[in-house]
Backbone bond lengths (Angstrom), bond angles and torsions (degrees), N, CA, C in turn:
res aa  C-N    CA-C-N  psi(-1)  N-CA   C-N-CA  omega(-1)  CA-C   N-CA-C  phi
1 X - - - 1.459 - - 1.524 109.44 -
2 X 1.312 108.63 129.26 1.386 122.12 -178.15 1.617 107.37 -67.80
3 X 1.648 125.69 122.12 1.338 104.95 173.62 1.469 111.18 -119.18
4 X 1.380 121.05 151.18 1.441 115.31 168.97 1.447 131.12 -105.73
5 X 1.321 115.61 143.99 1.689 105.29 -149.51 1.246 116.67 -41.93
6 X 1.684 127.21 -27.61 1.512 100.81 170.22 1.474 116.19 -70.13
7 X 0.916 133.10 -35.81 1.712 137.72 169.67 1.341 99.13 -44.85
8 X 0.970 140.00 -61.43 1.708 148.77 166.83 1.360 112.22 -31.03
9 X 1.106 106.28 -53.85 1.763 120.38 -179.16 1.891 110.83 -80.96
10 X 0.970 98.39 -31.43 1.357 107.46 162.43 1.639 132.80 -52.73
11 X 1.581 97.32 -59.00 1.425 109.93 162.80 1.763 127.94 -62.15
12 X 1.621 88.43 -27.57 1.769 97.01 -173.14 1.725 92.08 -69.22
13 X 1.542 128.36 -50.61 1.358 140.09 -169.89 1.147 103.86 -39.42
14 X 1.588 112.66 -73.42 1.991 129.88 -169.98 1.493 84.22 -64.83
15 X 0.998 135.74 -58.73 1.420 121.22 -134.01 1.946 90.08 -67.91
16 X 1.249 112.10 -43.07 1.541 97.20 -168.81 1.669 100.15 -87.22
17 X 1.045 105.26 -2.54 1.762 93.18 170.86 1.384 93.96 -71.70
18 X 0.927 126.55 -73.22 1.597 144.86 -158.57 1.921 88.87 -33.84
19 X 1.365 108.35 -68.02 1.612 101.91 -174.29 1.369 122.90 -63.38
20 X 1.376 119.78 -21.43 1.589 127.79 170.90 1.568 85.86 -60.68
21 X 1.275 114.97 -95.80 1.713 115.25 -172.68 1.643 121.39 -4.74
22 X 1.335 79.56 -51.50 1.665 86.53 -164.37 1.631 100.17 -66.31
23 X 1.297 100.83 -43.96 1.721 98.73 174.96 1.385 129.68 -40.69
24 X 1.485 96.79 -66.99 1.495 118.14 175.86 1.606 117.70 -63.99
25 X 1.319 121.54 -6.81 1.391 138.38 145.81 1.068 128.81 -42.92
26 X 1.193 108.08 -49.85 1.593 133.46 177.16 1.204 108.85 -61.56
27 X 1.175 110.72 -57.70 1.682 108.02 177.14 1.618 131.94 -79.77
28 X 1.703 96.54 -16.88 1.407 111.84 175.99 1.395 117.47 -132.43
29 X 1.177 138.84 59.73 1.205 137.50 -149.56 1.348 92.62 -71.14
30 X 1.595 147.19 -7.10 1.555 136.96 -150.68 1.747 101.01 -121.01
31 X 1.708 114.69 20.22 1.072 112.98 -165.92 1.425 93.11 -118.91
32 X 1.962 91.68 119.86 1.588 105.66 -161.71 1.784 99.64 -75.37
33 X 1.114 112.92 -57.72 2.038 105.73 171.95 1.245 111.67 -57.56
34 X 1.272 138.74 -25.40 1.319 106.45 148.31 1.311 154.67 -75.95
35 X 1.862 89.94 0.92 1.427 114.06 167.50 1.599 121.74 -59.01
36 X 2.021 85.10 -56.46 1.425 93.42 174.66 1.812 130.64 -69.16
37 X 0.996 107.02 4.65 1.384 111.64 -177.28 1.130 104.89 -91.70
38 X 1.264 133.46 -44.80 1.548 161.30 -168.00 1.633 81.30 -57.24
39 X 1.556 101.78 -88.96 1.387 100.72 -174.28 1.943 132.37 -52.82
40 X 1.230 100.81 -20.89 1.729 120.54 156.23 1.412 105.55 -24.14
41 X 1.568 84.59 -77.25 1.740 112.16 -155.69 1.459 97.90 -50.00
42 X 1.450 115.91 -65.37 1.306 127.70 -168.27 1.342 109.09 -44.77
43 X 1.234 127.11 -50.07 1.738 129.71 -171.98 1.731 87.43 -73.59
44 X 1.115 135.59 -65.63 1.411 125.69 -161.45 1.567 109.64 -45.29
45 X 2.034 119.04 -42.35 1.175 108.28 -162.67 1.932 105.96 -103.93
46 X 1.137 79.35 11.07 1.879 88.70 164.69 1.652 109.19 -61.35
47 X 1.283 125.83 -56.09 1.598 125.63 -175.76 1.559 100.24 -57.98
48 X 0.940 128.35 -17.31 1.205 129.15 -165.95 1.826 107.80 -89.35
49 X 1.401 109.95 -21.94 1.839 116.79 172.36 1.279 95.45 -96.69
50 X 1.460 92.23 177.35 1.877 106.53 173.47 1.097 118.46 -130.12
51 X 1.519 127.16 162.05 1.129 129.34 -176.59 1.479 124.18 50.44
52 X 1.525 129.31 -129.37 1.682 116.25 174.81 1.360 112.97 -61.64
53 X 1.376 125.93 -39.34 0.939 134.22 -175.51 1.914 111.09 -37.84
54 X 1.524 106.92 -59.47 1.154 106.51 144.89 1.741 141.64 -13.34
55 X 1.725 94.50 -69.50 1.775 92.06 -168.01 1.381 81.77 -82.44
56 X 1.126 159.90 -35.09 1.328 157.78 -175.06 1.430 113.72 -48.45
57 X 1.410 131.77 -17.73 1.256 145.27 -179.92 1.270 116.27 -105.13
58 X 1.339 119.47 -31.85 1.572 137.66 -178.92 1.307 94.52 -85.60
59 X 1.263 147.27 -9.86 1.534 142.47 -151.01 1.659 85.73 -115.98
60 X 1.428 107.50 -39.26 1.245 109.63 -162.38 1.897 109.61 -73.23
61 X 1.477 90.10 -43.53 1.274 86.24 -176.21 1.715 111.85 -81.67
62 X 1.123 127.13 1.26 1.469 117.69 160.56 1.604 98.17 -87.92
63 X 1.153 144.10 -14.83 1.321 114.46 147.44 1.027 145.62 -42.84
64 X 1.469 106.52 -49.92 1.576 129.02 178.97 1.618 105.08 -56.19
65 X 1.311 109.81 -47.71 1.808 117.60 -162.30 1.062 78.92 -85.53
66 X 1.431 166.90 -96.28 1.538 139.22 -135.90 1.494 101.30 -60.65
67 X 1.427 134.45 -37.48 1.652 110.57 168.84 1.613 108.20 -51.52
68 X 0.920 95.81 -58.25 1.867 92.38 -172.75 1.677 119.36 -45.64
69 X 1.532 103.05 -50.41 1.267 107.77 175.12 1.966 119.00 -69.29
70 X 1.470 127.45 -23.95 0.969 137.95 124.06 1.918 127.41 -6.94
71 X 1.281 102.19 -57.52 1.685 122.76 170.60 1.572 98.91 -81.93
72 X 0.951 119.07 -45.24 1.787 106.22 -159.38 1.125 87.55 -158.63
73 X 1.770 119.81 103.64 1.203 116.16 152.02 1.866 138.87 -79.87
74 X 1.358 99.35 9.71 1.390 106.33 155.17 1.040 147.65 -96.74
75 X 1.589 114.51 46.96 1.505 114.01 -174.68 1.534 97.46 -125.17
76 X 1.611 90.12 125.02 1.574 92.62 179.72 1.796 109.14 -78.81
77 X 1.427 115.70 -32.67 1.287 96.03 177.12 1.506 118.69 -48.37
78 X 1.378 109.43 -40.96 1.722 110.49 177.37 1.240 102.94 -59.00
79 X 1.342 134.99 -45.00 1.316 115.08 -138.56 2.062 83.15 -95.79
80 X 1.085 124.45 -0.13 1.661 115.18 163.65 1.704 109.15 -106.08
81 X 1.355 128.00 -4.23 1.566 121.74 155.89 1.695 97.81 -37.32
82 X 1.851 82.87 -65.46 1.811 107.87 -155.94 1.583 107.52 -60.38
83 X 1.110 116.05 9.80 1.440 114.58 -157.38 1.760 90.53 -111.37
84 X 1.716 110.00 -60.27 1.038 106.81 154.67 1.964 141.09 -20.83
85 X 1.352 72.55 -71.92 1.576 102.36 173.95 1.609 102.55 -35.18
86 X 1.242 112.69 -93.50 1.769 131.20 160.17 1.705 107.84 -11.02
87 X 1.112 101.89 -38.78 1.730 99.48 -177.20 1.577 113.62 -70.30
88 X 1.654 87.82 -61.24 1.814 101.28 -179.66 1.377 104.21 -36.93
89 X 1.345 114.65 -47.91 2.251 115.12 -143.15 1.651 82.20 -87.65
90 X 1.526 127.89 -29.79 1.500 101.56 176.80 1.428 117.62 -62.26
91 X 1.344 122.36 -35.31 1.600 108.14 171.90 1.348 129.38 -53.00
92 X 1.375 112.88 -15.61 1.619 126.17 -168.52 1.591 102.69 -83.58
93 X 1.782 135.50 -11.01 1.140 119.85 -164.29 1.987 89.59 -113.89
94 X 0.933 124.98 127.61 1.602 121.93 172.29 1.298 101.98 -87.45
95 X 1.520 136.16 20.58 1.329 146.63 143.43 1.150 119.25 -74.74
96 X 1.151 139.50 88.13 1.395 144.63 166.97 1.418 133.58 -20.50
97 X 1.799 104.34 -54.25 1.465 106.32 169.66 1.522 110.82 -66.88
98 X 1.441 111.54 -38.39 1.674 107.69 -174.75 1.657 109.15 -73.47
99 X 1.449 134.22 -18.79 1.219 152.01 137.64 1.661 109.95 -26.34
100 X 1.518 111.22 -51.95 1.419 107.87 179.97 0.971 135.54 -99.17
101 X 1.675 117.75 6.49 1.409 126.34 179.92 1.743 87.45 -98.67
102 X 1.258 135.33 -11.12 1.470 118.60 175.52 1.769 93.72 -87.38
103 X 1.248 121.13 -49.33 1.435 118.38 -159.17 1.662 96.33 -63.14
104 X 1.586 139.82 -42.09 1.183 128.53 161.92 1.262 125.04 -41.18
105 X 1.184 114.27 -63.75 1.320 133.01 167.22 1.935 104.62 -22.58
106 X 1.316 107.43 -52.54 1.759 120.73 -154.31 1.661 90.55 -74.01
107 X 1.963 104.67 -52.11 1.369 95.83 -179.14 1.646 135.38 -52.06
108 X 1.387 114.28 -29.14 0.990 140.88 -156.06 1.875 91.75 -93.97
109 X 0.951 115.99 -23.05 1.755 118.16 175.28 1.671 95.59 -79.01
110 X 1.595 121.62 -61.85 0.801 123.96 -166.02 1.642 124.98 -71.53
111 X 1.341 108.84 -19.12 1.308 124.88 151.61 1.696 131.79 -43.88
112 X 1.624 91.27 -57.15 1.772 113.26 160.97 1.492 108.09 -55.65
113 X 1.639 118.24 -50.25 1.316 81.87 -153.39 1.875 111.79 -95.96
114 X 1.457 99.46 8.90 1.552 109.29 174.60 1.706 101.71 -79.76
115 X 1.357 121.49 -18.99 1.410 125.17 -170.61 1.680 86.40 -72.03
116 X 1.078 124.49 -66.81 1.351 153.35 -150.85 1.463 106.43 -50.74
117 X 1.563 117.79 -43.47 1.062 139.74 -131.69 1.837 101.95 -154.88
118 X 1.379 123.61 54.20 1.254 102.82 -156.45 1.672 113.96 -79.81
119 X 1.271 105.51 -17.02 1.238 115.96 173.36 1.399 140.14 -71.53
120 X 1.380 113.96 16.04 1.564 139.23 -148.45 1.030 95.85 -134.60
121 X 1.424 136.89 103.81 1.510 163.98 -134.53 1.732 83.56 -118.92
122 X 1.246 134.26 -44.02 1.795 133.31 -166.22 1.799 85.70 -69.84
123 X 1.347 150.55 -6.93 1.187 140.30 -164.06 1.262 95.01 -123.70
124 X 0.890 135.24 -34.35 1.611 138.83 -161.40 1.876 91.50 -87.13
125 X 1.087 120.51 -35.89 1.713 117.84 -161.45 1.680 89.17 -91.02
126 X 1.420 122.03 -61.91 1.354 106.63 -177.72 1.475 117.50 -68.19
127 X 1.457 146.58 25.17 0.976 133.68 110.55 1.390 131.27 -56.71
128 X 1.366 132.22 -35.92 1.383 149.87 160.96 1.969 98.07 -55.52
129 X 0.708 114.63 -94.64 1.357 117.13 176.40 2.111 116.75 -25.17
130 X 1.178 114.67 -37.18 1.210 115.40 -175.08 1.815 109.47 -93.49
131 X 1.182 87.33 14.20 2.081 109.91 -170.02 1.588 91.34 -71.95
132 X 1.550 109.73 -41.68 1.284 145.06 -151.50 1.353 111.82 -73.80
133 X 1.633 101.66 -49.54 1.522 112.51 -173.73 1.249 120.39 -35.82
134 X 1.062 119.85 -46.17 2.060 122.54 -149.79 1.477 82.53 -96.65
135 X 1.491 143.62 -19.40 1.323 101.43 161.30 1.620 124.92 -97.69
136 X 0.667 92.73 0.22 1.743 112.23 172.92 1.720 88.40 -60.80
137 X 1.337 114.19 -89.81 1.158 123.80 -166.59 1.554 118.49 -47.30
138 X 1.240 117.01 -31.26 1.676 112.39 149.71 1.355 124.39 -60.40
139 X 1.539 120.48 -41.43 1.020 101.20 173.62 2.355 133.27 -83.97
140 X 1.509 92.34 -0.33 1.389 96.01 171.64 1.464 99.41 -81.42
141 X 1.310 112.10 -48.07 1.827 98.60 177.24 1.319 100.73 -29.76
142 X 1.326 112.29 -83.34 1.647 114.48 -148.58 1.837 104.86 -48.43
143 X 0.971 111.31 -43.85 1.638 124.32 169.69 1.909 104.36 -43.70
144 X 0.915 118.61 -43.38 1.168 131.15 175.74 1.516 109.59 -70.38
145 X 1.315 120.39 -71.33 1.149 130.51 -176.85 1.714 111.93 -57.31
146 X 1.166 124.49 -50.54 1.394 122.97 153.42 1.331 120.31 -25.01
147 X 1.931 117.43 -57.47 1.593 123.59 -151.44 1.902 105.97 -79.60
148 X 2.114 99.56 -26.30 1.248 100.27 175.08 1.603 114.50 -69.13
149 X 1.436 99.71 -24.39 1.829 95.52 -176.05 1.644 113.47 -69.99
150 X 1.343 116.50 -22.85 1.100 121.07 -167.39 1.568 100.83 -82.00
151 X 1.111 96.96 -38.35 1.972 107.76 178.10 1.527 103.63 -52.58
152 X 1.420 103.85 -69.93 1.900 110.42 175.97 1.459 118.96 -24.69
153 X 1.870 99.50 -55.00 1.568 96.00 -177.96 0.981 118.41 -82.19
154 X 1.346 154.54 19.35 1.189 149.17 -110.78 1.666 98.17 -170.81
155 X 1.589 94.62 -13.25 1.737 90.52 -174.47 1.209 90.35 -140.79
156 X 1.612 141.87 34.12 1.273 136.65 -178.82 2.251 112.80 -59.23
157 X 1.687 83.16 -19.03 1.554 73.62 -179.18 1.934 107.40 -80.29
158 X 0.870 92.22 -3.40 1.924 92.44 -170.73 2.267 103.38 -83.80
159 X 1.545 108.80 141.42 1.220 109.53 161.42 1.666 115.60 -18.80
160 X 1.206 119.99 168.83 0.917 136.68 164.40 1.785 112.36 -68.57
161 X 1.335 99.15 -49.04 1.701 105.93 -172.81 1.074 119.18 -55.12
162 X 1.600 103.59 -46.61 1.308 143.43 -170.61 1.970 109.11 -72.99
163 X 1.243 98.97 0.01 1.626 103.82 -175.85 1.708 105.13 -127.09
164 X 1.491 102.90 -18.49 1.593 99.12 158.94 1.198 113.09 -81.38
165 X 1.199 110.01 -52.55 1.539 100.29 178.03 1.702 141.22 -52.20
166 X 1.338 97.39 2.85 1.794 115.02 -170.45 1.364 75.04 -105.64
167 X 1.577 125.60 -51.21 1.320 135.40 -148.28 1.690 84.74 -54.66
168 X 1.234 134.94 -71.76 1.417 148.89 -139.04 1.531 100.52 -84.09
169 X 0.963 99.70 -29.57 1.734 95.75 -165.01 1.971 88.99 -88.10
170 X 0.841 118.87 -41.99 1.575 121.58 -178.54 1.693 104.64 -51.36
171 X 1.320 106.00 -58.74 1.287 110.69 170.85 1.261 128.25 -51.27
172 X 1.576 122.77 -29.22 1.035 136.91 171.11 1.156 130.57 -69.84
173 X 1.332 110.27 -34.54 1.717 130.99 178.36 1.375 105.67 -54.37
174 X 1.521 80.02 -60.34 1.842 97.99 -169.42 1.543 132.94 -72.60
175 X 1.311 112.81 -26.83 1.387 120.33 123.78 1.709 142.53 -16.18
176 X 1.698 109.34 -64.59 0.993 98.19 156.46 1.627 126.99 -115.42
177 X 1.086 107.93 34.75 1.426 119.65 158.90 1.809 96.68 -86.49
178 X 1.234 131.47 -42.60 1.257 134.38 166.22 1.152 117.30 -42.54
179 X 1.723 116.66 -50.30 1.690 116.12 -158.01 1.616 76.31 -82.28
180 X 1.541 133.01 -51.30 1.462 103.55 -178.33 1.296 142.67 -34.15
181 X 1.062 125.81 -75.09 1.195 131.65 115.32 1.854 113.72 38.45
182 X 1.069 112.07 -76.68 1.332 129.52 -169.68 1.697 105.00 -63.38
183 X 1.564 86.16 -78.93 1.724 104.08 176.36 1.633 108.18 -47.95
184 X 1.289 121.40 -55.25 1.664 105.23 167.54 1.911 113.72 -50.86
185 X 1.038 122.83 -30.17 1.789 126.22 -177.75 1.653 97.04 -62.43
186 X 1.535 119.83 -76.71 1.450 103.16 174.13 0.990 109.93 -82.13
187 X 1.396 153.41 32.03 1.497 141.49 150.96 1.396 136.92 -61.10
188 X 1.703 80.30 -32.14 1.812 94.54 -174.82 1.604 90.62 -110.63
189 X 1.123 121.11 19.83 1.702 107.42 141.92 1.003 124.89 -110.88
190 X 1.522 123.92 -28.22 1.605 150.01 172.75 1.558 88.46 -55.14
191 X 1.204 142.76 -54.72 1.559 150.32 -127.54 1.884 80.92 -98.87
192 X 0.951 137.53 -54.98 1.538 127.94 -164.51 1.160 101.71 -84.82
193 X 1.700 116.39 10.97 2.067 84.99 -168.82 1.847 77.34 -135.93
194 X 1.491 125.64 -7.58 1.544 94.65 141.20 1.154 136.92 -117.47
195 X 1.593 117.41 4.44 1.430 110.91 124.90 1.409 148.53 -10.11
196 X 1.421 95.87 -60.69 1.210 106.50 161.90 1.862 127.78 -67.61
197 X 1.807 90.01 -39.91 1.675 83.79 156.85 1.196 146.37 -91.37
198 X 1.267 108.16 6.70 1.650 119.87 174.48 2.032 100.76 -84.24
199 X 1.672 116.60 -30.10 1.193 113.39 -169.15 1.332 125.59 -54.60
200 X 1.572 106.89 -41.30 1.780 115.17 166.24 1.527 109.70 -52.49
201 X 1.471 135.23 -52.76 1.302 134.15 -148.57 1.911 102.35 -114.19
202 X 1.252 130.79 16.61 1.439 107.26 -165.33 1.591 81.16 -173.98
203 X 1.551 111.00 122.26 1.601 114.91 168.95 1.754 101.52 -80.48
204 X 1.440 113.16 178.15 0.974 138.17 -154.86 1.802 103.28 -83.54
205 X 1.445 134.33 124.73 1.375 126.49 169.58 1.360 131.29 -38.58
206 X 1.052 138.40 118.40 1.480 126.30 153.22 1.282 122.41 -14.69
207 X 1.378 131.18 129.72 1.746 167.11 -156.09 2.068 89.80 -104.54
């Protein structure tokens, strides 16, 4: 993957947040902002892997933010990481209902942390914005489901095996070219607003 120096600088940021956290974990496992940073990092440098590797990072960092939120359930920044978080992993299921127990899930973060926080216009819009989700995500299925039919016919001279397997891997691509997609949409808003909270507590990585 081609990166450009802010993408570069991006990864250097999360990537050493992510290992500060993890450090200072060690010694404080009951420290709820350092929960959320931990889990920050992880959702920010998820767009940055591919494929499982991906939901494997997003999974991770809604771990972290329910520990944190676990310690202190009043932090709205956590409870819109997790809100985030919840959004991304619904694009990853082309099951709809399992699609909507994450997108509930996201509202219900983002709900908390506009309660929390009523004055914070970035909580109030991504509830508005995540209104959106579940038809979005119906309509990439069908976009999906369409592009595999076209694949099927398109290779009628190939085995059978040999036509699932384009079949699956096509589906697969596009999938997480989708969840990309996503995680870059709140990334580069997620990315300035803990930026901004890593700046009080954590200097800048080594160049």
């Amino acid at each position: 993957m081609d990166l450009s120096e802010t993408d570069f600088d991006r990864i250097l940021f999360f990537e050493h947040a992510r290992k500060t956290a993890e450090a200072t974990y060690a010694t404080n496992p009951l420290d709820a902002d350092n929960l959320t940073k931990w889990g920050g990092a992880l959702f920010e440098l998820a767009q940055f892997q591919g494929g499982e590797e991906s939901v494997k990072a997003i999974s991770d960092a809604i771990s972290k933010l329910e520990e944190a939120l676990a310690i202190n359930p009043k932090k709205p920044e956590t409870n819109w990481y997790l809100g985030n978080a919840h959004s991304a992993l619904a694009f990853c299921f082309p099951d709809h209902d399992t699609a909507m127990v994450h997108f509930d899930k996201a509202t219900q973060c983002f709900q908390k942390a506009a309660e929390e926080d009523p004055g914070n216009e970035l909580y109030k819009n991504s509830l508005e914005m995540l209104a959106k989700a579940p038809e979005l995500h119906q309509e990439l299925q069908k976009q999906m489901a369409g592009q595999n039919t076209v694949n099927v016919t398109s290779s009628n001279t190939s085995t059978k095996v040999s036509k699932e397997s384009k079949k699956k891997k096509k589906s697969s691509d596009l999938t997480y070219d989708i969840l990309g997609w996503v995680i870059l949409a709140v990334g580069i808003v997620a990315w300035v607003g803990l930026a901004k909270y890593h700046v009080a507590t954590a200097s800048p990585p080594p160049r």
